[in-house]
Backbone as JSON, one array per atom type, in Angstrom:
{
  "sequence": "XXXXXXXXXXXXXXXXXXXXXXXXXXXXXXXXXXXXXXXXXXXXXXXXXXXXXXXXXXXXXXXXXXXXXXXXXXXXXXXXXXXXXXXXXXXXXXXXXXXXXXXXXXXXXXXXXXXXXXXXXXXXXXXXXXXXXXXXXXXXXXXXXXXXXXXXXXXXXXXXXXXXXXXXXXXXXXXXXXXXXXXXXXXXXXXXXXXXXXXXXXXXXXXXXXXXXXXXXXXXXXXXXXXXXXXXXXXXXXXXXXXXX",
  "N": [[0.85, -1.2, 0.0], [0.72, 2.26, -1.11], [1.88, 5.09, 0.62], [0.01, 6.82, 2.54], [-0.98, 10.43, 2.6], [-2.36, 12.4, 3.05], [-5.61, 12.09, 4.24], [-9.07, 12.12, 2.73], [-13.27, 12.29, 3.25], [-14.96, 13.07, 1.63], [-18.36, 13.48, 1.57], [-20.53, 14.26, -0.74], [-20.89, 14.68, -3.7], [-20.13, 16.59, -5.23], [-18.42, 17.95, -3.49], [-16.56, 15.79, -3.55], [-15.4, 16.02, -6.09], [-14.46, 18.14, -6.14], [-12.33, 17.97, -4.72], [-10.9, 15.83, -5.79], [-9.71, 17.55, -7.95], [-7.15, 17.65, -7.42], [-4.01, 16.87, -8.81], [-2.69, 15.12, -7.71], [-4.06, 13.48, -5.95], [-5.74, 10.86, -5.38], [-8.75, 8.79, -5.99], [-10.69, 6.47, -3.47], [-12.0, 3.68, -3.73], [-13.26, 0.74, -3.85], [-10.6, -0.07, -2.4], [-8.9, -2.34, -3.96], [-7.16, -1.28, -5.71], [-5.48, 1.2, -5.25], [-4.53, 0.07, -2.4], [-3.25, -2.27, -3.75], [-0.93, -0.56, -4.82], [2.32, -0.34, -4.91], [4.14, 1.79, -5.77], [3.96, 4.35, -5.33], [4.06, 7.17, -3.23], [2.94, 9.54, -0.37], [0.73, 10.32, -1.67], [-2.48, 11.8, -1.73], [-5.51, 10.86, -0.37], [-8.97, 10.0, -1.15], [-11.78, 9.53, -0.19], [-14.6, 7.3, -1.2], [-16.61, 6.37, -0.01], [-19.16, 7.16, 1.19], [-20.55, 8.46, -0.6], [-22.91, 7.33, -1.84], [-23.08, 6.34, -4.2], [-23.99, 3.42, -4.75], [-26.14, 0.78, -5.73], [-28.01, -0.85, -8.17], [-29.89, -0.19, -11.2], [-32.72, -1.36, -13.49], [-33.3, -0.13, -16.06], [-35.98, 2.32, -16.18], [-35.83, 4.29, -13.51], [-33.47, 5.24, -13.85], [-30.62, 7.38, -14.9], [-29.58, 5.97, -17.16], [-31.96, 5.03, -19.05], [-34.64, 3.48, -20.52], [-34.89, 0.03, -20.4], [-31.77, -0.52, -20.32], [-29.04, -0.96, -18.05], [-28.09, 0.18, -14.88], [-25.24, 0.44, -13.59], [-24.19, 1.62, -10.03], [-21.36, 3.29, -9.19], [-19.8, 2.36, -6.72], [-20.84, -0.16, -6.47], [-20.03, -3.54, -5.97], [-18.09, -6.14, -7.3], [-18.54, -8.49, -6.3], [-21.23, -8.24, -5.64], [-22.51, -7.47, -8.3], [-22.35, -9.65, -9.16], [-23.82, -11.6, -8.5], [-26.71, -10.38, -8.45], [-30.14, -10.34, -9.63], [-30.77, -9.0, -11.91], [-28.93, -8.32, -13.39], [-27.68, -10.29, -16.97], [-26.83, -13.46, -17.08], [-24.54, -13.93, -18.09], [-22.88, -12.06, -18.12], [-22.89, -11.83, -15.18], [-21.55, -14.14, -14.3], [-19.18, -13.71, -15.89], [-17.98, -11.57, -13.82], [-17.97, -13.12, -11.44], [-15.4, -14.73, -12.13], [-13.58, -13.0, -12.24], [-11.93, -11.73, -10.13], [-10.46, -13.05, -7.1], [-12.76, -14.38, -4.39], [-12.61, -13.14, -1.94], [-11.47, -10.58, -3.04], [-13.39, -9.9, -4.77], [-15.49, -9.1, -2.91], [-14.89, -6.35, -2.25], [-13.83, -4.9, -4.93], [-14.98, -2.71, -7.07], [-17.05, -1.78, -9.24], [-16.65, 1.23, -10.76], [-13.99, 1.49, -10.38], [-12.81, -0.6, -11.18], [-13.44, -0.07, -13.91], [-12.13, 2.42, -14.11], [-9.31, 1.35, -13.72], [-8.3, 0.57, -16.44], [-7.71, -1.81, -16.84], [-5.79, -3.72, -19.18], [-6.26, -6.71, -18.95], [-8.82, -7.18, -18.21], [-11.85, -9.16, -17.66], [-14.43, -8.68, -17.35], [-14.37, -5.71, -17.9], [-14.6, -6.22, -20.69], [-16.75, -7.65, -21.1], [-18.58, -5.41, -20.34], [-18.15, -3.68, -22.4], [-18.53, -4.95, -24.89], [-20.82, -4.55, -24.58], [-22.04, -2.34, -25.22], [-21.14, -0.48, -23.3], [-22.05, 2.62, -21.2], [-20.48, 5.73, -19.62], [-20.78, 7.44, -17.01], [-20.5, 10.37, -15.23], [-19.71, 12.67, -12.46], [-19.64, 15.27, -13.54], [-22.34, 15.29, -15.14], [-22.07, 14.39, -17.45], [-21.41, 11.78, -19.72], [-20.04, 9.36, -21.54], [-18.94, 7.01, -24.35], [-18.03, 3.86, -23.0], [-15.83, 2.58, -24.67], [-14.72, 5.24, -25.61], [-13.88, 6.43, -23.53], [-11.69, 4.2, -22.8], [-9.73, 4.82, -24.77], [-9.4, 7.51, -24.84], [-8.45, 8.16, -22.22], [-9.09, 9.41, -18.87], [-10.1, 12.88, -17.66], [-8.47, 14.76, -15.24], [-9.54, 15.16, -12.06], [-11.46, 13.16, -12.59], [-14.69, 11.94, -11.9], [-16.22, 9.61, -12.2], [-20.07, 7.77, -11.67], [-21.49, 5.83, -12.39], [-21.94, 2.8, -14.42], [-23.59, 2.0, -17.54], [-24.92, -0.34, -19.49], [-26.24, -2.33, -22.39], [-28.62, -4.94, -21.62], [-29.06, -6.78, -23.3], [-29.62, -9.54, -25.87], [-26.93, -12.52, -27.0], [-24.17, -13.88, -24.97], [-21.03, -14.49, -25.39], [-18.15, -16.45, -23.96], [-14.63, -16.96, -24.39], [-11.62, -17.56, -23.31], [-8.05, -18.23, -22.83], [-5.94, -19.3, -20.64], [-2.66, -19.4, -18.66], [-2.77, -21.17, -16.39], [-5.73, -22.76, -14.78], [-6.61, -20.78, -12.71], [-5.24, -18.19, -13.03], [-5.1, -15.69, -14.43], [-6.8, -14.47, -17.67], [-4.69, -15.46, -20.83], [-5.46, -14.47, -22.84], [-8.67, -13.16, -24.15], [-11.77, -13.55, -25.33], [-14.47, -12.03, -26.32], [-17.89, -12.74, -26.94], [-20.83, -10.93, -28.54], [-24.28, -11.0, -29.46], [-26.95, -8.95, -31.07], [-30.42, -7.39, -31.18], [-28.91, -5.42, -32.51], [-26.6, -5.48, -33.83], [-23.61, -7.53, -33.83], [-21.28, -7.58, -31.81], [-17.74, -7.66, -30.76], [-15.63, -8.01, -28.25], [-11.9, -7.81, -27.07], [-9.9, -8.93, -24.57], [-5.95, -8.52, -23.73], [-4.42, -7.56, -25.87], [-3.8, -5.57, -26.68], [-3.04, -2.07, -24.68], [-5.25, -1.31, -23.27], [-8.51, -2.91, -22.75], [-10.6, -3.51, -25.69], [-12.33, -2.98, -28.4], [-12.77, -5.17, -31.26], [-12.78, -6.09, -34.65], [-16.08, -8.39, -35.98], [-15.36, -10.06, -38.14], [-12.67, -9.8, -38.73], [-10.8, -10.58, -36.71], [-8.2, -9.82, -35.67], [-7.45, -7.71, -36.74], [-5.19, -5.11, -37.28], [-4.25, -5.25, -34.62], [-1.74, -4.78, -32.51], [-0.47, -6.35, -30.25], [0.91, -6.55, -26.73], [4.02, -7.93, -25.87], [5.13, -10.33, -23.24], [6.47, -12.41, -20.8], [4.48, -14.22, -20.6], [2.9, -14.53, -23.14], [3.88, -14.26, -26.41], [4.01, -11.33, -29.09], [2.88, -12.47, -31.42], [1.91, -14.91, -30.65], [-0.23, -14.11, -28.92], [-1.76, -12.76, -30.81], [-2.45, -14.58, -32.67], [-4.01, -16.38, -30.6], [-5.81, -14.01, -30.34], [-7.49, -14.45, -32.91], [-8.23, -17.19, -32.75], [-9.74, -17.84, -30.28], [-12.04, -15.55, -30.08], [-13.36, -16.53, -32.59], [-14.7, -19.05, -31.43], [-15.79, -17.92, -29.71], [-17.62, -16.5, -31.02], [-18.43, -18.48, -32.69], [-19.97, -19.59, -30.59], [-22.74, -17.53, -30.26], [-23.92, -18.18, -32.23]],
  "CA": [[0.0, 0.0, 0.0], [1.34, 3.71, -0.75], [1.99, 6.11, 1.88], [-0.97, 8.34, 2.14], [-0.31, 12.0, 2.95], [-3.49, 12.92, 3.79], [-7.06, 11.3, 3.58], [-10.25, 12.49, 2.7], [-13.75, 11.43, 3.14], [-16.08, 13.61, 1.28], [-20.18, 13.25, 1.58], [-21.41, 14.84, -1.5], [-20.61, 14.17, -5.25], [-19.4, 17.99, -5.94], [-17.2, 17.33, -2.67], [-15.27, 15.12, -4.6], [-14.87, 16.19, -7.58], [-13.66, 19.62, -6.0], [-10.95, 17.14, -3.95], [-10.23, 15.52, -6.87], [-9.0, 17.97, -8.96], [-5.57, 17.99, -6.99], [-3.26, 16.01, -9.31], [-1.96, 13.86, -6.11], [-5.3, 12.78, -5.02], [-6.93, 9.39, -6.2], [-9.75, 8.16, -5.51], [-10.53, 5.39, -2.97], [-13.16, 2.57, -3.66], [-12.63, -0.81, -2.65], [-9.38, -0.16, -2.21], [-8.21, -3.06, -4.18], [-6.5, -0.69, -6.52], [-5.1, 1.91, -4.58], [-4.03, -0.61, -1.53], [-1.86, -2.77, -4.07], [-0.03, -0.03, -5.44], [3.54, 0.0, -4.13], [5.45, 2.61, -6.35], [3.75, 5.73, -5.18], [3.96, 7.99, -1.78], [2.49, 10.54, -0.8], [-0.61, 10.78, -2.25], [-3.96, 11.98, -0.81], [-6.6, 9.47, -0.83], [-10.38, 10.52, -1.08], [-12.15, 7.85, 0.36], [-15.9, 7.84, -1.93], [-17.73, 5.81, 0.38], [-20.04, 8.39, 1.79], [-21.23, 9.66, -1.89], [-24.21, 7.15, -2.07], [-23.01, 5.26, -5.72], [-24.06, 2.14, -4.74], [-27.39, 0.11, -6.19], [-28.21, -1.0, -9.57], [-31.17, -0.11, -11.62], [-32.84, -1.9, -14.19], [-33.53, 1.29, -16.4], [-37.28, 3.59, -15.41], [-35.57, 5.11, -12.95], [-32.09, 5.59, -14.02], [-30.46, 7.8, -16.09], [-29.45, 4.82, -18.12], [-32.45, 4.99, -19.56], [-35.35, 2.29, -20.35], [-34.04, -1.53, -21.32], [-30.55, -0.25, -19.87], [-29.22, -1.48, -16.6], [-27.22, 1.5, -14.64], [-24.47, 0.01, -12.07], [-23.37, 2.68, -9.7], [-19.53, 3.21, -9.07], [-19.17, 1.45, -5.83], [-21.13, -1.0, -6.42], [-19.0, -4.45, -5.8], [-18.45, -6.83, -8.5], [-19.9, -9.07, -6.02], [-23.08, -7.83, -5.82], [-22.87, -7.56, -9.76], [-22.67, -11.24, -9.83], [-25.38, -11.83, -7.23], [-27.62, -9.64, -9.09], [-30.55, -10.99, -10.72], [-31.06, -8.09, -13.13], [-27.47, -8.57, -14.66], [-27.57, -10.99, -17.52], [-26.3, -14.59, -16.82], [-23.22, -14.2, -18.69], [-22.13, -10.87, -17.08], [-22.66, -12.77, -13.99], [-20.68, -15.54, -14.4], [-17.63, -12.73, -15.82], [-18.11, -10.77, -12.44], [-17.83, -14.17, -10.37], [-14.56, -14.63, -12.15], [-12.81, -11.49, -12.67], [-10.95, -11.91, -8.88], [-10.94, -14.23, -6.17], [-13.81, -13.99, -3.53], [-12.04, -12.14, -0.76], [-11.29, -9.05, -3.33], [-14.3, -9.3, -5.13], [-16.16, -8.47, -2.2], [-14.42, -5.25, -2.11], [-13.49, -4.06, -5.88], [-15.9, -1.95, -7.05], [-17.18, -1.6, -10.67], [-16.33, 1.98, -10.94], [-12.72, 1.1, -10.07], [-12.65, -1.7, -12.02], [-13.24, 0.51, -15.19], [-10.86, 2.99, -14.28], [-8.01, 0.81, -13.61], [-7.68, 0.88, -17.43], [-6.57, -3.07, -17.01], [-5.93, -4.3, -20.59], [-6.54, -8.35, -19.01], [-10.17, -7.61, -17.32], [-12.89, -9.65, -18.87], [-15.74, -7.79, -17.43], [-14.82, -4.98, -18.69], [-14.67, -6.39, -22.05], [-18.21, -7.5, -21.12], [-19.21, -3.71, -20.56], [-17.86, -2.99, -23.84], [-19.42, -5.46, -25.7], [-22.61, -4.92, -24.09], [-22.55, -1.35, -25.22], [-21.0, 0.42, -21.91], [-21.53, 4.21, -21.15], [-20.1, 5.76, -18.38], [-21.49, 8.4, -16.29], [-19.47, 11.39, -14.33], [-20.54, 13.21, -11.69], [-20.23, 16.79, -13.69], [-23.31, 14.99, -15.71], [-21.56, 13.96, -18.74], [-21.89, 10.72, -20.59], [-19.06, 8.73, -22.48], [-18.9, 5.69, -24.27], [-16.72, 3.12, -22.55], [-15.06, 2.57, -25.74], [-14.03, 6.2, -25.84], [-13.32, 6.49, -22.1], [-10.73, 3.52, -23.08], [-9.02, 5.19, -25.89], [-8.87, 8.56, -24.36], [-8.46, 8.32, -20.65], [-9.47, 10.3, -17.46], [-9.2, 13.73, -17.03], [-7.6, 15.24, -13.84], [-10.52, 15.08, -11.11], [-12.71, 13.1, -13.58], [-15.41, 11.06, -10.82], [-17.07, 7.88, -12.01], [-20.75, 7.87, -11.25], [-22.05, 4.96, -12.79], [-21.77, 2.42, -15.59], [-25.0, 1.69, -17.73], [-25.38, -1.1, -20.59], [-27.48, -2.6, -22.37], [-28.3, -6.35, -21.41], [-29.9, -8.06, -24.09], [-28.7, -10.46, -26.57], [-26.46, -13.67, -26.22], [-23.18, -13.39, -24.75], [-20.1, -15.93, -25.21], [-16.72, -15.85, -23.89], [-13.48, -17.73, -24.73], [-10.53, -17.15, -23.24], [-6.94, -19.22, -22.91], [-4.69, -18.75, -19.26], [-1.35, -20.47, -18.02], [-3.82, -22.16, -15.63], [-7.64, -22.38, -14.73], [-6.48, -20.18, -11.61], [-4.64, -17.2, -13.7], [-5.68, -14.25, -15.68], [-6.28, -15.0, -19.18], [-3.48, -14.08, -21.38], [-6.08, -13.48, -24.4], [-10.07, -13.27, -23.99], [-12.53, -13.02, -26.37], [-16.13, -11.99, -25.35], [-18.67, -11.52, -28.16], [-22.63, -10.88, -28.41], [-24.95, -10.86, -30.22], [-28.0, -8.49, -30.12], [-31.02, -6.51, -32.36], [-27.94, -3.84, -33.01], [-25.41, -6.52, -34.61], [-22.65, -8.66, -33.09], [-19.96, -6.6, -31.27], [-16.37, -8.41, -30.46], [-14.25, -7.19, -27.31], [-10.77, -8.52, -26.24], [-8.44, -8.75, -23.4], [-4.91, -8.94, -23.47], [-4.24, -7.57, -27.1], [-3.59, -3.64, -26.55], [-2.84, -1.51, -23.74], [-6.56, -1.84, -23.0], [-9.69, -3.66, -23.55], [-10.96, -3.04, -27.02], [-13.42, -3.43, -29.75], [-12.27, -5.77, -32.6], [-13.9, -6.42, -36.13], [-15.56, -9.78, -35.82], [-14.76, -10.55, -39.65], [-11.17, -10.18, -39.02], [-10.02, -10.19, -34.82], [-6.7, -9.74, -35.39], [-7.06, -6.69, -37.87], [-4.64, -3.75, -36.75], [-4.09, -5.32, -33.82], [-0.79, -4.81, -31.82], [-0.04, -7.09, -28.69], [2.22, -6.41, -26.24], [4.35, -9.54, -25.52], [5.36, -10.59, -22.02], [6.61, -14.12, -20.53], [3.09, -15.33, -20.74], [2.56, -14.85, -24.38], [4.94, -13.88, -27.33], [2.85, -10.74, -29.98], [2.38, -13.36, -32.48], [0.92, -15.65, -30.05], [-1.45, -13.16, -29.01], [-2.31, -12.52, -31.97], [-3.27, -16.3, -32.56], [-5.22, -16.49, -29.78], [-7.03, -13.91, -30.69], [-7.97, -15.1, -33.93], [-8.87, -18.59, -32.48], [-10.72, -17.45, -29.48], [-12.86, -15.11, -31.22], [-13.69, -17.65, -33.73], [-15.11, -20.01, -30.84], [-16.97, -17.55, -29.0], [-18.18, -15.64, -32.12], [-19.64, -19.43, -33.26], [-21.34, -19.77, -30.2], [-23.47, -17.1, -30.47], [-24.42, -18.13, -33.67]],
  "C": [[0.89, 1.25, 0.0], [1.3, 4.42, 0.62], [1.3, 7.26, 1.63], [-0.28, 9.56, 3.26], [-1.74, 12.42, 3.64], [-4.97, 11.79, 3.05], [-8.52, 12.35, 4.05], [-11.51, 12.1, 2.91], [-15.11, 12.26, 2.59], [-17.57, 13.09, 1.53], [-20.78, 13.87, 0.35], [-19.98, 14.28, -2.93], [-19.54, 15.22, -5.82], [-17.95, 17.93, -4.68], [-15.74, 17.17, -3.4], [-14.57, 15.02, -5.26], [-13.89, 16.86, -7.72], [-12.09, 18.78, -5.5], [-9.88, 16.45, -4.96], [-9.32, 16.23, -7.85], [-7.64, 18.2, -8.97], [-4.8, 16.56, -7.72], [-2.52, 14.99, -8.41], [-2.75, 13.33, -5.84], [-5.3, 11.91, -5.64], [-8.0, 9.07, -5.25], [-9.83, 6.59, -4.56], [-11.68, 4.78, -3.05], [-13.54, 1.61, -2.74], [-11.31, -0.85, -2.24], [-8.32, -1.56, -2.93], [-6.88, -2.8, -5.43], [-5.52, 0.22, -6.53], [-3.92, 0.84, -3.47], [-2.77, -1.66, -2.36], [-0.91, -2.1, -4.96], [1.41, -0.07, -4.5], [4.68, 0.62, -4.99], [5.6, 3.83, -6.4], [3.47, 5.88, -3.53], [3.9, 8.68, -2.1], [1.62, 10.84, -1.33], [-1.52, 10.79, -1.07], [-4.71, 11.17, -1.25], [-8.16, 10.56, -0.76], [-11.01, 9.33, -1.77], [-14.13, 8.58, -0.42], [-17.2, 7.03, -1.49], [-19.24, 6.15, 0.87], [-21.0, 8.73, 0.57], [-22.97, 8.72, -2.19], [-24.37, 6.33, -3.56], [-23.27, 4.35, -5.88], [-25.74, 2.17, -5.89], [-27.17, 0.31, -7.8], [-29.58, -0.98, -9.92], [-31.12, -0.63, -12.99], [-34.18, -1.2, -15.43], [-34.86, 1.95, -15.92], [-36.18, 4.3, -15.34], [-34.63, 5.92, -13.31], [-31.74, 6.66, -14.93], [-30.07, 7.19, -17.19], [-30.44, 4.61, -19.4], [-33.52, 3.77, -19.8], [-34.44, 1.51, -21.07], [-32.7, -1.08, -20.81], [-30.32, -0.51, -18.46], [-27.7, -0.23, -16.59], [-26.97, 0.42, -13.24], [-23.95, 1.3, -11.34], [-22.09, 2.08, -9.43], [-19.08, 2.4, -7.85], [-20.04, 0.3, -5.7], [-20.03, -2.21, -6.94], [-18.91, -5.35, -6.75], [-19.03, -8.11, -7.91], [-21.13, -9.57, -6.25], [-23.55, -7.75, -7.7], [-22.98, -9.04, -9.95], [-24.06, -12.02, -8.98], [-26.4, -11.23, -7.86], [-28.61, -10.58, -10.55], [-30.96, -10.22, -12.05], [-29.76, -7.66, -14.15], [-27.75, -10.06, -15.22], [-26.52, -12.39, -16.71], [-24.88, -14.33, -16.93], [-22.58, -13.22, -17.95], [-21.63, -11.36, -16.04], [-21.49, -13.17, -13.73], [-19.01, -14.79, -14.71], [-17.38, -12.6, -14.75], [-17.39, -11.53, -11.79], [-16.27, -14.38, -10.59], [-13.52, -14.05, -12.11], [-11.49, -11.7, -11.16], [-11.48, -12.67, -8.03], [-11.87, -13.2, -5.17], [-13.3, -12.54, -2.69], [-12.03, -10.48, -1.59], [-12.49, -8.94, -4.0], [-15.61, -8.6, -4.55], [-15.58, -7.09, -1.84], [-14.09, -4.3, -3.4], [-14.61, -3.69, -6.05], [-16.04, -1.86, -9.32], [-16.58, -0.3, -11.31], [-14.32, 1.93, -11.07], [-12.02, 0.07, -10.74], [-12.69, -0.92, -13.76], [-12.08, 1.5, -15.35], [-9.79, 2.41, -14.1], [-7.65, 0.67, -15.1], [-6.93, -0.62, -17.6], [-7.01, -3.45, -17.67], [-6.65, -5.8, -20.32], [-8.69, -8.24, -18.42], [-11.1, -8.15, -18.3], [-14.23, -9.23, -18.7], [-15.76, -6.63, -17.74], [-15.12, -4.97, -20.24], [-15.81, -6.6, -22.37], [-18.69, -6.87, -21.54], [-18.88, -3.59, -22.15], [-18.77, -4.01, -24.96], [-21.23, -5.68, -25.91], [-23.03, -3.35, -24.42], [-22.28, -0.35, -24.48], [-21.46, 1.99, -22.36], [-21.01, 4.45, -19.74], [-20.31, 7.27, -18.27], [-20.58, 8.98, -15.12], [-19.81, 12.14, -13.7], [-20.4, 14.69, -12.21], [-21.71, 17.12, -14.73], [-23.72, 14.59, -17.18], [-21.84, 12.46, -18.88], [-20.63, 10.12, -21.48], [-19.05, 7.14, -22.69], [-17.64, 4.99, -23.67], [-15.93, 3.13, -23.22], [-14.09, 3.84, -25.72], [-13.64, 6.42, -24.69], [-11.53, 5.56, -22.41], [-9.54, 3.93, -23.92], [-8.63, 6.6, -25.08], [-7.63, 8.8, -22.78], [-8.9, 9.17, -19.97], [-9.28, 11.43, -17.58], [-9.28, 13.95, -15.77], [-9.45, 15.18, -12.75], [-11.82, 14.74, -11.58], [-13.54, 12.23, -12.02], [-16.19, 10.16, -11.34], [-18.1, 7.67, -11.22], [-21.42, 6.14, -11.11], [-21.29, 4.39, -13.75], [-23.12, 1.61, -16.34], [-24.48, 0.72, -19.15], [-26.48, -1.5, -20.97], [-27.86, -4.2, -22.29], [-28.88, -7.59, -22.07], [-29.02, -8.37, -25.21], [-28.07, -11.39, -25.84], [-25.06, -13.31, -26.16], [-22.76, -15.19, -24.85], [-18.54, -15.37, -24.65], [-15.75, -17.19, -24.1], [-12.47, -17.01, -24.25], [-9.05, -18.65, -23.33], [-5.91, -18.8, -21.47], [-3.53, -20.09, -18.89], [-1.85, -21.82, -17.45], [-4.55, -21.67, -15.16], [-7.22, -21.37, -13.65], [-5.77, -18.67, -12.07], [-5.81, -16.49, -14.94], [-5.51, -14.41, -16.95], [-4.94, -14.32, -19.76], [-4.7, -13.72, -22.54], [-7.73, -13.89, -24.06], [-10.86, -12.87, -24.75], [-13.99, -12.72, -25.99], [-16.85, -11.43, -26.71], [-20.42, -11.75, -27.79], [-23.05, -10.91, -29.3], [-26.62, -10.41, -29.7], [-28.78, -8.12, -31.44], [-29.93, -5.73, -33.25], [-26.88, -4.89, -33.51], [-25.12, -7.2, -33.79], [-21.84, -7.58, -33.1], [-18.92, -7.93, -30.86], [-15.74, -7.52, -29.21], [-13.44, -8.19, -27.26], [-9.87, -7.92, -25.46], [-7.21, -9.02, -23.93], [-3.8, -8.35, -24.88], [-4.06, -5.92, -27.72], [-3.4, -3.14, -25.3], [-4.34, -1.68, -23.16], [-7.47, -2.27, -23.45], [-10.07, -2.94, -24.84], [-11.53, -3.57, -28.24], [-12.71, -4.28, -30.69], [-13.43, -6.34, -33.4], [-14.31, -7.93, -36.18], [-15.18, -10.68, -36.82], [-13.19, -10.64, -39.54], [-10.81, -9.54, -37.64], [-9.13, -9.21, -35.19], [-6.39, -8.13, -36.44], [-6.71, -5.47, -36.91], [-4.61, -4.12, -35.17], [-2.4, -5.46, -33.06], [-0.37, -4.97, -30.41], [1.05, -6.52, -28.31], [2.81, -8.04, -26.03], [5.53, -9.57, -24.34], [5.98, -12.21, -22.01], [5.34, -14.75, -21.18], [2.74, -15.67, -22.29], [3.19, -14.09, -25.53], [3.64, -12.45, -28.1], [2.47, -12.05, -30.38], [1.72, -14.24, -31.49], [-0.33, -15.32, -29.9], [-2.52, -13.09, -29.66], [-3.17, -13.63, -32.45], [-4.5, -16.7, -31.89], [-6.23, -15.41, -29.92], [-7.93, -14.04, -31.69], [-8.67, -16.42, -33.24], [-9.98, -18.55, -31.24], [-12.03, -16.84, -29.99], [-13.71, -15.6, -31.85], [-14.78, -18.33, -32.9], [-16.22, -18.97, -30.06], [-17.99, -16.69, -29.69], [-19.54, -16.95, -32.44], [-20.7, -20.29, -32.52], [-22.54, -19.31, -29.9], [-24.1, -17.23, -31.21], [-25.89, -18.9, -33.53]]
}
């Protein structure tokens, strides 16, 4: 865990935002993101438990909109898998994404901003359509959240999709107990067939499902060479593309 400098614990949304805007601050969730950093001191924390982000709606109410399901930001990926108004398949991502102990503590909001290229629920979100919701009342697609990044005291309200259609996933890991190295997650809905993958860019990201591998540039680590990558995501893809079919 870093060496906090100071901690915050705002109650209000604008609070936060205002706390946020100090380039040192981060945000604190579940802490499973924050707590295993060990290459920064010194930072201020601003703790967002207080703000009220929790519950999921299964659109009416939401700003999500009808047929759209709106997760708030601290809601746990847990409770996303416990949830009977998240699709099966989501589910079943959620359940996997981290072992028990942290998934009772990461947080969905936190889970999108970590910006981690391997997650397979966020590849979910993305294939399911994500937007993501900021407390100055803005709106961005996940997709473009991914490509751009954050700005400076951005706050993470929500995340809304949409949950219909059939979902498949394929991935490939070292072992059943490890983080895929390559994941393929595709759907199929009224609005086409969308493709996401893990492991195959700096972060999660859309691919064409006629051709995975098009313009795609892996990084390559121990676990899996580019060209491997690359492989797997062609062959993954393939398998979870033809069981939507």
């Amino acid at each position: 865990m870093p060496l906090a400098a100071a901690y915050f614990r705002p109650e209000t949304v604008e609070e936060a935002s205002n706390l946020l805007g100090e380039s040192n601050r981060v945000a604190l969730a579940g802490g499973t993101v924050v707590n295993a950093d060990r290459t920064h001191s010194g930072i201020e924390v601003v703790d967002l438990q207080s703000l009220g982000l929790g519950g999921i709606d299964a659109g009416g109410g939401s700003a999500a909109g009808a047929g759209r399901v709106s997760i708030g930001a601290m809601v746990t990926l847990a409770a996303v898998a416990d949830s009977e108004v998240i699709p099966d398949a989501v589910r079943t991502i959620a359940r996997a994404e981290l072992p028990s102990t942290l998934r009772s503590r990461a947080t969905i909001g936190g889970t999108v901003a970590s910006f981690d290229a391997d997650s397979v629920l966020v590849a979910a979100l993305l294939a399911h359509d994500a937007e993501v919701s900021f407390a100055d009342g803005s709106t961005q697609p996940l997709q473009d959240m991914l490509a751009n990044g954050l700005d400076v005291g951005a706050l993470i309200t929500a995340v809304d999709f949409d949950p219909t259609g059939t979902t498949a996933t394929a991935s490939t890991a070292r072992t059943p107990a490890d983080v895929p190295i390559v994941a393929a997650v595709a759907r199929s809905s009224a609005a086409g067939t969308t493709l996401a993958l893990t492991g195959v860019a700096d972060t999660v990201v859309l691919a064409n499902p006629e051709d995975p591998a098009a313009g795609l540039q892996p990084p390559g680590d121990f676990r899996g060479s580019i060209p491997y990558r690359r492989s797997l995501a062609t062959t993954l893809a393939e398998r979870a593309l033809k069981e939507i079919q």
